[in-house]
C-alpha positions as CSV (number, residue, x, y, z in Angstrom):
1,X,47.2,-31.5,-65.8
2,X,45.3,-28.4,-67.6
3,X,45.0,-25.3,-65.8
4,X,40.8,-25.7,-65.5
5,X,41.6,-29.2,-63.6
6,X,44.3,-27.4,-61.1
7,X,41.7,-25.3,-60.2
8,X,38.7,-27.6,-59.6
9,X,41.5,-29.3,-57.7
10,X,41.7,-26.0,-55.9
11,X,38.3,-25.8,-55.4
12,X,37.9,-29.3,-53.8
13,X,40.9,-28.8,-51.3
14,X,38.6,-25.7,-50.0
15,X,36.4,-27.3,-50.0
16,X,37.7,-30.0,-47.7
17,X,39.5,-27.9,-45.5
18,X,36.1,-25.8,-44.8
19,X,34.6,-28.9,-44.1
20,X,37.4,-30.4,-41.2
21,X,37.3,-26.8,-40.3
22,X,34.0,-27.0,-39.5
23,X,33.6,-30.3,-38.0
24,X,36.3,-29.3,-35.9
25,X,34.4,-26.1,-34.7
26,X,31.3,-28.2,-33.9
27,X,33.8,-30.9,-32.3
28,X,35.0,-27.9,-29.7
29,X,31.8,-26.6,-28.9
30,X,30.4,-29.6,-28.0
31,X,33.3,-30.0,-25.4
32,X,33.4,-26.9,-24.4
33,X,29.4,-26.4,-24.1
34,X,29.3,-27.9,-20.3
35,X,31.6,-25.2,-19.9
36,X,29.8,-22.3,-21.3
37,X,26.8,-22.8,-19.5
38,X,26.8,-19.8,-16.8
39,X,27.7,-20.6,-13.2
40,X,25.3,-18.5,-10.9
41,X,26.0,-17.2,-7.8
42,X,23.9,-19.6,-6.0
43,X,22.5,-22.7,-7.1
44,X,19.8,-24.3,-5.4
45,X,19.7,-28.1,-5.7
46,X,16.8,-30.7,-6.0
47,X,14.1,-28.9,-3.9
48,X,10.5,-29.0,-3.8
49,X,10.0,-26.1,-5.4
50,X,6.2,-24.8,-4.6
51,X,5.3,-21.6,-6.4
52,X,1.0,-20.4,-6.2
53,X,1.2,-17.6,-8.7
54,X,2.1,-20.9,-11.6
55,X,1.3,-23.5,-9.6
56,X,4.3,-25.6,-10.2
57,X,4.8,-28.4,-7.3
58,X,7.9,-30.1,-8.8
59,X,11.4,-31.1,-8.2
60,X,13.3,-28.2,-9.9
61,X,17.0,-26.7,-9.4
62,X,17.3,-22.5,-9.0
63,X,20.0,-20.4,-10.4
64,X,20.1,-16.9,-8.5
65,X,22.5,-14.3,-9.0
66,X,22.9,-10.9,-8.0
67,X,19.7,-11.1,-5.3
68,X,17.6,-12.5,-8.3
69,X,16.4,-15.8,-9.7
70,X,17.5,-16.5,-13.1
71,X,17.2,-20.1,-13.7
72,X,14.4,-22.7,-12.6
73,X,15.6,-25.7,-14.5
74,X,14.9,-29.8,-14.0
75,X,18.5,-29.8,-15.6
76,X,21.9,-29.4,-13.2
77,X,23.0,-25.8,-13.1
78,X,25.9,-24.8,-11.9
79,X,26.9,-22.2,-8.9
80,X,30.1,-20.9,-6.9
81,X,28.1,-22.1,-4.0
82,X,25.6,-24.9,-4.1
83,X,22.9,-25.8,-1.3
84,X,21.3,-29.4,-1.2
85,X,17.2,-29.2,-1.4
86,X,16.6,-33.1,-1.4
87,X,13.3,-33.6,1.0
88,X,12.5,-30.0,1.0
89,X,10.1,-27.1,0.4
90,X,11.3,-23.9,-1.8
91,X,8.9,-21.5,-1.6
92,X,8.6,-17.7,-2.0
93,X,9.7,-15.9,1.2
94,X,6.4,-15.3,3.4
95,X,5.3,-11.6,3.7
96,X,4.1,-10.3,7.1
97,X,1.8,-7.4,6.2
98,X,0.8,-7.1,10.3
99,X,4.6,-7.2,12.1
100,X,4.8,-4.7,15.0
101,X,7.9,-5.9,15.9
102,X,10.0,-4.0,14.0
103,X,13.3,-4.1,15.4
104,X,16.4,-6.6,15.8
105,X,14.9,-8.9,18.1
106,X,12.0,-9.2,16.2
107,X,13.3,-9.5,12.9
108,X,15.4,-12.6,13.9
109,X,12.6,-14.7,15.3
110,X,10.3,-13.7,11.7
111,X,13.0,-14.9,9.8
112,X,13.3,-18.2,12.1
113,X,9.7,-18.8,11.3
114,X,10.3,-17.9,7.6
115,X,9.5,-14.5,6.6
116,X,11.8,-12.4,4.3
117,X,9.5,-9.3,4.8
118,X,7.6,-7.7,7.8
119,X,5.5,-4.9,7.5
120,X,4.1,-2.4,10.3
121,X,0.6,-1.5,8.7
122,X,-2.3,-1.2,10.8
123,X,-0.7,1.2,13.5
124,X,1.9,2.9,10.8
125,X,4.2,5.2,12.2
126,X,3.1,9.3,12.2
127,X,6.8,9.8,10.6
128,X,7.8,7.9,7.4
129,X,10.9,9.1,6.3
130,X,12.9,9.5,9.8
131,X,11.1,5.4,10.4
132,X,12.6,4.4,7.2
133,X,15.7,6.0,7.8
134,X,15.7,4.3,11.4
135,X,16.3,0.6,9.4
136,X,18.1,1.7,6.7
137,X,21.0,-1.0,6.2
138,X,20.8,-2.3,9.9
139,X,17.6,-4.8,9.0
140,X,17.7,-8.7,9.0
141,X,14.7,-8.9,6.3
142,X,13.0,-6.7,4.6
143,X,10.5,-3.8,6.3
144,X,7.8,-1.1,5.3
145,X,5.0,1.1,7.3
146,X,2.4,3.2,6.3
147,X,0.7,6.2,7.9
148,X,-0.9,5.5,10.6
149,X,-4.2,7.6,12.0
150,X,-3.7,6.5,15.5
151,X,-0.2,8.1,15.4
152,X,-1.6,11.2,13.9
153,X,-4.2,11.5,16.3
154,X,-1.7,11.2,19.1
155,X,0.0,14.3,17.2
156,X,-3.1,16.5,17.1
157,X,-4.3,15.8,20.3
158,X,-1.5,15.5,22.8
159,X,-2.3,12.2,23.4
160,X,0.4,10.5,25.9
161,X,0.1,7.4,24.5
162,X,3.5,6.1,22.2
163,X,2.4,3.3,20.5
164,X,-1.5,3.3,21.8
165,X,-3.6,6.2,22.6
166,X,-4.7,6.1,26.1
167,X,-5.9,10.0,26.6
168,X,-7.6,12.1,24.4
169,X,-6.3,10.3,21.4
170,X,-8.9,7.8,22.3
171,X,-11.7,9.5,24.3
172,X,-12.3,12.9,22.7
173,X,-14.2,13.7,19.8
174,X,-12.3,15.6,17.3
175,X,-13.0,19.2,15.8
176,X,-13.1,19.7,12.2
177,X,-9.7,21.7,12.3
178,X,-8.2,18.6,14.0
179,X,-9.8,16.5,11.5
180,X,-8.1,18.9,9.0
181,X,-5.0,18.4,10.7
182,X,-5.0,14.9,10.5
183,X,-5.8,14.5,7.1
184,X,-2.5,16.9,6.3
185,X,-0.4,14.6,8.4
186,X,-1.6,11.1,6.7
187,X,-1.3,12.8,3.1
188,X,2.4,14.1,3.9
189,X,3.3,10.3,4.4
190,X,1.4,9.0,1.5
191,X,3.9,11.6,-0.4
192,X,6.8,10.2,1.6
193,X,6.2,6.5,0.7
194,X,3.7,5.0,3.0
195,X,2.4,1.6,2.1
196,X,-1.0,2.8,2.7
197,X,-2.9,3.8,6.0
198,X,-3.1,2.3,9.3
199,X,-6.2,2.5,11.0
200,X,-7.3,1.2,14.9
201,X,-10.8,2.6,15.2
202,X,-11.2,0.2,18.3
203,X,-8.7,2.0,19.7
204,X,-9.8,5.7,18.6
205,X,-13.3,4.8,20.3
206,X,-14.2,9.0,20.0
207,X,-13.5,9.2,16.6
208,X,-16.8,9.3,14.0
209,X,-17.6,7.6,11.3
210,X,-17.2,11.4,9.3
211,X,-13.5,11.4,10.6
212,X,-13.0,7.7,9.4
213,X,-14.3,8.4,6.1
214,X,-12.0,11.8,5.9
215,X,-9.0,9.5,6.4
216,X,-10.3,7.2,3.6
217,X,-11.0,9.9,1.2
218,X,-7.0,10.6,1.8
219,X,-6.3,7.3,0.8
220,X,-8.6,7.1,-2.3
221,X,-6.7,10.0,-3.8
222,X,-3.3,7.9,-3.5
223,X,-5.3,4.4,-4.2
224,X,-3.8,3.9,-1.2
225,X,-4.9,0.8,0.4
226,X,-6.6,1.6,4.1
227,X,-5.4,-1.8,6.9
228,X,-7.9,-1.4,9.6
229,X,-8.5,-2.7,12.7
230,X,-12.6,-2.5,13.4
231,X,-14.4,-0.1,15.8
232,X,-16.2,-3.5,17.4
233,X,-15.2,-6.5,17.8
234,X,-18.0,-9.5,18.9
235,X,-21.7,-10.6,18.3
236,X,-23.5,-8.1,21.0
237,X,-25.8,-6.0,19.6
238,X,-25.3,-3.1,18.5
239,X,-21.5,-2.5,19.3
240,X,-20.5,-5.7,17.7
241,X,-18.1,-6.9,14.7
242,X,-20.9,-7.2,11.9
243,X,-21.8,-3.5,12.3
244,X,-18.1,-2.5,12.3
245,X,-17.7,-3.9,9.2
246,X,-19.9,-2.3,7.7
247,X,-18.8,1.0,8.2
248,X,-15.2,0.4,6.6
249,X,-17.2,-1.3,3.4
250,X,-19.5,2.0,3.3
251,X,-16.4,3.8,3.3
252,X,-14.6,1.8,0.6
253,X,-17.8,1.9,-1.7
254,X,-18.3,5.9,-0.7
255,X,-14.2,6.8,-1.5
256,X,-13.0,4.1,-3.7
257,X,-10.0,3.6,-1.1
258,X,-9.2,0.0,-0.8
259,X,-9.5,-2.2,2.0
260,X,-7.5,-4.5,4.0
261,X,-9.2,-5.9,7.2
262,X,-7.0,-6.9,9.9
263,X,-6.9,-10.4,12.0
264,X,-10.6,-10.8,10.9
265,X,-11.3,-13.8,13.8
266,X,-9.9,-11.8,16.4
267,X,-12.8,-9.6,15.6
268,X,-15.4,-11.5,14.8
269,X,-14.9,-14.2,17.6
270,X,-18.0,-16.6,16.6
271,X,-19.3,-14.1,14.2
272,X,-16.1,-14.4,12.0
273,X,-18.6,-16.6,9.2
274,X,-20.7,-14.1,8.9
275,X,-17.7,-11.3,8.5
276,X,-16.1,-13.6,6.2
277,X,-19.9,-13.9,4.3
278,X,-20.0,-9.8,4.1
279,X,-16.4,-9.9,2.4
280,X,-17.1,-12.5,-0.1
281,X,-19.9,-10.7,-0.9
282,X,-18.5,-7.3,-1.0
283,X,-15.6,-8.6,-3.5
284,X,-18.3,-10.4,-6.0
285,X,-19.5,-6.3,-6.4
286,X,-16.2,-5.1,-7.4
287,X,-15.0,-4.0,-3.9
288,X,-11.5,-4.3,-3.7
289,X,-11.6,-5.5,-0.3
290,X,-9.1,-8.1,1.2
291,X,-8.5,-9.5,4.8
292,X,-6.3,-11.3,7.0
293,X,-6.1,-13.9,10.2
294,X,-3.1,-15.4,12.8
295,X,-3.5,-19.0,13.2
296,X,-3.7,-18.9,17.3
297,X,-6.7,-18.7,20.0
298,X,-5.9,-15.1,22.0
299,X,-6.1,-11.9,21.2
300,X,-3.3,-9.7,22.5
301,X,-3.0,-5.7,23.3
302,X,-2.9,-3.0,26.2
303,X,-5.5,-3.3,28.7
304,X,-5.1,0.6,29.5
305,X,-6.4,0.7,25.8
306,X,-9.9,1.6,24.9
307,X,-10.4,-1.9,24.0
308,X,-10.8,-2.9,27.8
309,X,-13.2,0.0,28.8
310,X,-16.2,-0.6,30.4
311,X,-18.6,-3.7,27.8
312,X,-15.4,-5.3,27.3
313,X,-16.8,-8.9,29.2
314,X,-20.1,-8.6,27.2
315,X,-17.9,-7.8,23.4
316,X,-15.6,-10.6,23.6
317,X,-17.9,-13.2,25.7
318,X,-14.8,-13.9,28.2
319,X,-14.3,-12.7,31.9
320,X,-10.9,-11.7,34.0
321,X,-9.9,-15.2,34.5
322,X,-9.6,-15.6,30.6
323,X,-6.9,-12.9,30.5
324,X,-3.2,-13.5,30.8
325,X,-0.8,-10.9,31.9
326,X,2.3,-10.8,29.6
327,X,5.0,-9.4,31.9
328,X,4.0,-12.8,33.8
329,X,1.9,-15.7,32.5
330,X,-0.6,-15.0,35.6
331,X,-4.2,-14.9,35.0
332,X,-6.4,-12.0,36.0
333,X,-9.0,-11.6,38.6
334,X,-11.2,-7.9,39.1
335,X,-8.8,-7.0,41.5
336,X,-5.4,-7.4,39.4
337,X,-7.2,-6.3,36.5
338,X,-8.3,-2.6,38.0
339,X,-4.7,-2.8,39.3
340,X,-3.1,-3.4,36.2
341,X,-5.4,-0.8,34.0
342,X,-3.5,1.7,36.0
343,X,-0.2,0.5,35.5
344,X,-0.5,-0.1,32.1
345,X,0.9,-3.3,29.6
346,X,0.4,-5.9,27.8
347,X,-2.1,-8.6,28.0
348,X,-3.7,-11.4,26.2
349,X,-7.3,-12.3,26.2
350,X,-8.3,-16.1,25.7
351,X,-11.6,-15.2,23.0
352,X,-11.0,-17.3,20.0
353,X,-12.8,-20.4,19.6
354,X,-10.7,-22.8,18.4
355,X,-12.8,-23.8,15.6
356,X,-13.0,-20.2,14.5
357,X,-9.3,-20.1,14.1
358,X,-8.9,-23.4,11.7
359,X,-12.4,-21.8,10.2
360,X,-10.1,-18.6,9.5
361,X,-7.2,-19.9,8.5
362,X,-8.8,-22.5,5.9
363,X,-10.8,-19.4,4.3
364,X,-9.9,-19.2,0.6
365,X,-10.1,-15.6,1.0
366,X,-7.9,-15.0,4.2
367,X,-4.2,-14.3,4.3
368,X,-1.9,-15.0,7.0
369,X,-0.5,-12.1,9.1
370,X,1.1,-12.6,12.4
371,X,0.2,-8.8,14.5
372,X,3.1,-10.2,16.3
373,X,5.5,-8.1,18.5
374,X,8.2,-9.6,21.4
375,X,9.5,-7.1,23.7
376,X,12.4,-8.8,25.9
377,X,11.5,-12.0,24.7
378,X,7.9,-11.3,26.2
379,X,4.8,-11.3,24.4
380,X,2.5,-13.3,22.1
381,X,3.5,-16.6,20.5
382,X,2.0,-15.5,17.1
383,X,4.9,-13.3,17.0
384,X,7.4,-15.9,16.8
385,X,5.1,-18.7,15.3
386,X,2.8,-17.9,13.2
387,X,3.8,-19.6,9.6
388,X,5.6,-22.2,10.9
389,X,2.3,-22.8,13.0
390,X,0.0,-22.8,10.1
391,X,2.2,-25.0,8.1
392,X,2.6,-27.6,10.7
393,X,-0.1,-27.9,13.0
394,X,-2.9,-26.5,10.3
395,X,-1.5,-28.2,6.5
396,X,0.0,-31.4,8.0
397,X,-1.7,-32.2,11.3
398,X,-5.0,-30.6,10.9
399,X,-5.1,-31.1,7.3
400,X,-7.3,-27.7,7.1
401,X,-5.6,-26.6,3.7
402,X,-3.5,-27.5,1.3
403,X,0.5,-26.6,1.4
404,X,-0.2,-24.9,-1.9
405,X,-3.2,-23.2,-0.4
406,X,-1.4,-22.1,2.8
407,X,1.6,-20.8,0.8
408,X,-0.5,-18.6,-1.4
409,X,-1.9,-16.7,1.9
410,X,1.6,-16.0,2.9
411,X,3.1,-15.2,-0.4
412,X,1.1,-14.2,-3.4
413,X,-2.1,-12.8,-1.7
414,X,0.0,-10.0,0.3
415,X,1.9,-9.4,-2.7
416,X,-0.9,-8.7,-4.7
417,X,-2.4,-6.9,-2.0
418,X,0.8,-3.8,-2.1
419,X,1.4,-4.1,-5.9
420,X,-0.7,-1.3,-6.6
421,X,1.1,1.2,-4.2
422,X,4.4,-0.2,-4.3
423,X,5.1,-1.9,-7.7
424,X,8.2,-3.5,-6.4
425,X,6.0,-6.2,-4.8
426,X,5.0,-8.0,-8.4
427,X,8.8,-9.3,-8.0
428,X,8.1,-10.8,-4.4
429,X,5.8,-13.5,-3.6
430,X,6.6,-15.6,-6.5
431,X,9.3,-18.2,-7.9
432,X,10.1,-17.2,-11.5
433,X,12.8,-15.9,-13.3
434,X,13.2,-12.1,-12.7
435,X,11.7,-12.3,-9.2
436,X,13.3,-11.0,-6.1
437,X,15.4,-13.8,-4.0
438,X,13.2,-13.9,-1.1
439,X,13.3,-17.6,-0.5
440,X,11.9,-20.1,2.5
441,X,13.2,-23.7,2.4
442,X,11.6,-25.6,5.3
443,X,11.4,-29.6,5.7
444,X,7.3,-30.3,5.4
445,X,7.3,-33.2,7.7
446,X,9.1,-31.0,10.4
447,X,8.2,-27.5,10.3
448,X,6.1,-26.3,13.1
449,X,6.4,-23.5,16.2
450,X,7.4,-24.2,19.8
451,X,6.3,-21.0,21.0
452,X,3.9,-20.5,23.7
453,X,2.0,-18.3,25.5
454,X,3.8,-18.6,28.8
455,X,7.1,-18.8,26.8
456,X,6.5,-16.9,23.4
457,X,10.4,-16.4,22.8
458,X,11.2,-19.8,21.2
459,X,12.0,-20.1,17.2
460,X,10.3,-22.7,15.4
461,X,11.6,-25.3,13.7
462,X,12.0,-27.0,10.7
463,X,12.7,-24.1,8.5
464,X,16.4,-25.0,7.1
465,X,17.0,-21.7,4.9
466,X,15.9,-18.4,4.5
467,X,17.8,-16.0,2.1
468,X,16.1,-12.4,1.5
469,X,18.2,-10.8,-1.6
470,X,19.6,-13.9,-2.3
471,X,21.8,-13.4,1.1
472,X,21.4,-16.3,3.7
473,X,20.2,-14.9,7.0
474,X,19.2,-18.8,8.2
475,X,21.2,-21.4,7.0
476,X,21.2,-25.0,8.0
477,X,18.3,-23.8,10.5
478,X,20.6,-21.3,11.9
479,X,20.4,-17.6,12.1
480,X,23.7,-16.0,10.4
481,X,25.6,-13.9,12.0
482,X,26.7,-9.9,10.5
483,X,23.8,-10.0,7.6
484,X,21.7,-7.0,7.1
485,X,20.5,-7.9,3.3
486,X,16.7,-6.1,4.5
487,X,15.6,-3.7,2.0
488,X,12.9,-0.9,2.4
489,X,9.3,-1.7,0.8
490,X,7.9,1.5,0.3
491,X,5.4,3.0,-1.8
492,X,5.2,5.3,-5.0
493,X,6.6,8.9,-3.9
């Protein structure tokens, strides 16, 4: 053999061994590859999964690790823990932008009916850091407030009131240094973090429309959005709901502050079409202009609050018997009613048509929001039931909206509606990769509240799992015990 053939010969055995080596290579990747696919923290299996920002209604699987989703696949994925989905709902983790319950007690019965974040935002708090720093690691779900003008008007006035003005807060007409006053208080917690600013002007009956539109003009320099609850609620001329709203729309299209109406049929009673008409109409101009409703048939609040002063019959077209006292489940009469204006508490008022509820809730421009709040297990059942309510007796019974429909008003709409102010919200309200784990997995054919108004402490059923953070606080329909995953939603400091 020459020396040119040994090394073609050489050559060739290269060649060949670069070739085995590389078929070999291929050969262990391909074993090893169902092994290199990650293994997630948490793998969600074989669930509905029901997402309204993409609109994907399909059977999917969902990777999550560290408190975020990272994989929706219609492959297998794989997870140190793995939860079953077959028959079920996933969808984004309802947000509560109207939660006045914000404590322990509270928080377990929102997350029983399926929300992963509750929000204090049309009273507020008059102190944002020291009520974030209240909650801070101790909370079941996640929490947030803004500045509130009823609180600040308590400040400047020595109102009595705690939670409500009942004093001068709500009967005297302010000065312009008060005004002044007020307007450094709600821009100190806009600085702090508020998620916008709380107004009850049906509360603050001596407050004018120049104060109002001060407080907005705050707002509009933080593009804060302003939650308010109207100065009228009702159809009688001229204090009624149709007039109210258009002050807060003057004062949006005067300051450029944006606006979030509160429980819109609770207001409008049988003149909620025509509210909803003005609101439509308002956001086909370019007025960024949202609103909200609760899917029940009573209004609840103090009846020592300036809501119940003298008109109050005539406003919501109801008389004593239609009013249930809280503390317990009796109806009123003129004589327990004077009696109980003096004492002082809580009391609901029978003034929603039924049909203007399922009119409310279907409205494509409506969210859902609860104004819920238990105190010793007493109270409204819309605290307890709200989106458990909506998606069982209003989607399945009723058949009033779509699921798809009912899960955008309790997931993508609020979102949207605090993205501006608090950018952490375009990571919430959504299933997609990158998004917080804020998750609700509820059986459709089940899911419904059991609350009531005599008995408003009851958790609904039918939702199986709730994780905020990617941290169960319900599993298997059961709240868990020693879980505090609840982050602070707060705005742009």
């Amino acid at each position: 053999m020459t020396h040119r053939d040994g090394r073609r010969r050489s050559r060739i055995i290269l060649f060949l061994c670069f070739v085995v080596a590389a078929v070999c290579a291929l050969a262990r990747i391909d074993i090893a590859s169902p092994a290199s696919e990650p293994e997630y923290d948490l793998v969600i299996l074989n669930g509905r999964v029901v997402d309204p920002e993409s609109r994907l209604d399909a059977i999917r699987n969902i990777g999550i690790t560290n408190g975020t989703i990272q994989a929706i696949s219609e492959k297998s994925l794989r997870g140190r823990t793995t939860v079953l989905a077959t028959g079920l709902v996933i969808s984004p983790g309802f947000i509560d932008l109207h939660s006045h319950g914000q404590d322990q007690e509270n928080y377990r019965f929102k997350a029983m009916d399926g929300v992963t974040t509750a929000l204090e935002l049309e009273v507020g708090t008059g102190d944002v850091d020291h009520w974030y720093a209240e909650r801070q690691g101790k909370a079941l779900i996640n929490y947030g407030a803004s500045i509130g003008h009823i609180p600040a008007r308590i400040a400047v006035m020595h109102d009595p009131g705690v939670f409500l003005p009942s004093g001068d807060g709500a009967h005297k007409a302010a000065s312009d240094s008060e005004i002044e006053e007020m307007k450094r208080l709600i821009e100190r917690g806009l600085k702090q973090g508020a998620l916008g600013v709380g107004f009850g002007i049906n509360y603050t009956a001596a407050a004018s429309h120049w104060e109002i539109l001060e407080m907005f003009r705050v707002a509009a320099k933080f593009r804060a959005p302003c939650f308010v609850h109207m100065r009228y609620a009702g159809l009688k001329e001229p204090t009624n709901s149709v007039r109210a709203l258009e002050e807060v729309l003057s004062a949006t299209a005067i300051t450029g502050a944006p606006l979030h109406v509160v429980h819109i049929s609770s207001m409008g009673l049988r003149a909620t079409p025509l509210l909803l008409q003005m609101i439509g109409e308002a956001q086909s101009r370019g007025l960024d202009v949202t609103t909200e409703c609760y899917p029940y048939t009573a209004t609840q609040t103090n009846i020592e609050s300036a809501i119940y002063d003298e008109g109050w019959k005539e406003a919501f077209g109801i008389d004593y018997k239609d009013l249930q006292w809280v503390a317990t489940g009796e109806r009123l009469t003129a004589e327990s009613f004077a009696r109980y204006r003096k004492t002082g508490g809580a009391v609901i008022g029978h003034a929603i048509p039924e049909e203007i509820a399922r009119l409310a809730v279907a409205s494509p421009i409506t969210m859902i929001a609860s104004d819920g709040g238990l105190q010793n297990g007493k109270g409204h059942p819309r605290g307890s039931g709200s989106y458990a309510r909506v998606l069982g007796h209003y989607v399945r019974e009723l058949k009033a909206l779509t699921l798809m429909d009912a899960l955008r008003k309790m997931t993508l709409m609020p979102a949207q509606r605090l993205e501006q102010i608090a950018p952490m919200m375009k990571n919430k309200g959504r299933i997609r990769v990158g998004a917080d784990a804020d998750l609700t997995i509820f059986n459709p054919g089940l899911v419904i509240d059991k609350s009531t108004f005599e008995e408003p402490a009851q958790y609904s059923e039918g939702i199986t799992h709730v994780l905020v953070g990617g941290v169960f606080v319900v599993k298997d329909a059961k709240l868990q015990a020693d879980v505090n995953p609840g982050r602070a939603i707060r705005g742009a400091r």
